[in-house]
C-alpha positions as CSV (number, residue, x, y, z in Angstrom):
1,X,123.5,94.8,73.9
2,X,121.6,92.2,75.9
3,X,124.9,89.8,75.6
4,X,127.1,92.7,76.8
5,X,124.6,93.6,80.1
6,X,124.5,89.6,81.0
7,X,128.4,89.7,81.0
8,X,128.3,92.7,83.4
9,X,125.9,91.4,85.7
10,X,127.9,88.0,85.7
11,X,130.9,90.2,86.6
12,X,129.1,92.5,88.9
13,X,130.7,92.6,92.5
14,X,129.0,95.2,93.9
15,X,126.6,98.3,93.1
16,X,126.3,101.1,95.4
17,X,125.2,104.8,95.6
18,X,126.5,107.8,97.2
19,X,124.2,110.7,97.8
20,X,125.4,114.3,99.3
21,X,123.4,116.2,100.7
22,X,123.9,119.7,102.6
23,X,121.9,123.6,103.3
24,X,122.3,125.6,100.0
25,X,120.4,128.6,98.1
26,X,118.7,128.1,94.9
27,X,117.1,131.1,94.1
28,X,118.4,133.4,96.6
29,X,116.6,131.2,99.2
30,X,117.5,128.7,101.5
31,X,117.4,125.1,100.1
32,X,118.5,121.6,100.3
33,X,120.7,120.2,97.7
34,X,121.9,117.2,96.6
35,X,124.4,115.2,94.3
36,X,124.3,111.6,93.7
37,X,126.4,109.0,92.0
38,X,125.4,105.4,91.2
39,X,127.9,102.7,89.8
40,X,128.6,99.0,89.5
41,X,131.8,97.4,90.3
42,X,132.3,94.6,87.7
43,X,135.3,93.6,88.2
44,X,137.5,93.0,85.1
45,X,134.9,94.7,83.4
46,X,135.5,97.8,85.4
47,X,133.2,100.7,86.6
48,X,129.6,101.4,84.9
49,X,128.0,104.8,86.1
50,X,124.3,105.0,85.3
51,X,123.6,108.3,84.7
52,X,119.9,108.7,83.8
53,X,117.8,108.8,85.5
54,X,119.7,110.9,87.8
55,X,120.1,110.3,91.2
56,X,117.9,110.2,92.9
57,X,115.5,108.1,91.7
58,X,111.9,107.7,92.3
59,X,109.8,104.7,92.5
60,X,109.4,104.0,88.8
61,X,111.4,105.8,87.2
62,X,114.2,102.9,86.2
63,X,112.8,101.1,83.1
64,X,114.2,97.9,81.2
65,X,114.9,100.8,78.6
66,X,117.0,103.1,80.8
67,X,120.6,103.3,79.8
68,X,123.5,102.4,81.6
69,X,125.7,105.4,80.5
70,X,129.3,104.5,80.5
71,X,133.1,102.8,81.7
72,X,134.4,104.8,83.7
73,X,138.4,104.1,84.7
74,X,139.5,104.4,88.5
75,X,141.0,107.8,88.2
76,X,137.5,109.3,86.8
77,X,136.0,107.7,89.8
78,X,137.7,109.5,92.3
79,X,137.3,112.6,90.2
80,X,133.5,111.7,90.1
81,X,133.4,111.3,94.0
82,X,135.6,114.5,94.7
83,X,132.9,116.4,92.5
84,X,129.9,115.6,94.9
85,X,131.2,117.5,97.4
86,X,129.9,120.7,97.7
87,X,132.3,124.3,96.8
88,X,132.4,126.8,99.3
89,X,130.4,129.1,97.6
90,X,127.9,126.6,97.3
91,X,126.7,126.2,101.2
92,X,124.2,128.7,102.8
93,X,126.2,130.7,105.8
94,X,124.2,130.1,109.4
């Protein structure tokens, strides 16, 4: 494990977050929501999504012992960005 996280971070080209946020309901009342997606670019070693802890994270919360969950190809990253957005049904009407 610890020889397969140094070759990612040797690879690692970028890491970045994207957080949504909009007016929703949760319990029949008005609330903010949110989805959140973090990943690493490595390179030839692809995509890594860390999944838990979820976004987003609080001071803390990251531990040497928090996984980084899995490879994701291109294609399921833009299936993973399209699924932050919100559904219709989902935002509160004004």
């Amino acid at each position: 494990m610890a020889a397969t996280l140094t070759e990612l971070i040797l690879a690692l080209n970028s890491h970045w977050r994207i957080t949504v946020a909009w007016d929703g309901q949760h319990d029949g009342e008005h609330a903010p929501m949110l989805r959140s997606l973090a990943v690493w670019d490595c390179g030839p070693r692809g995509y890594w999504i860390r999944e838990q802890p979820e976004e987003p994270i609080l001071p803390g919360q990251v531990t040497p012992e928090s996984p980084l969950t899995w490879f994701a190809r291109a294609g399921e990253m833009w299936r993973k960005l399209t699924d932050l957005l919100p559904e219709k049904v989902e935002l509160s009407p004004r």
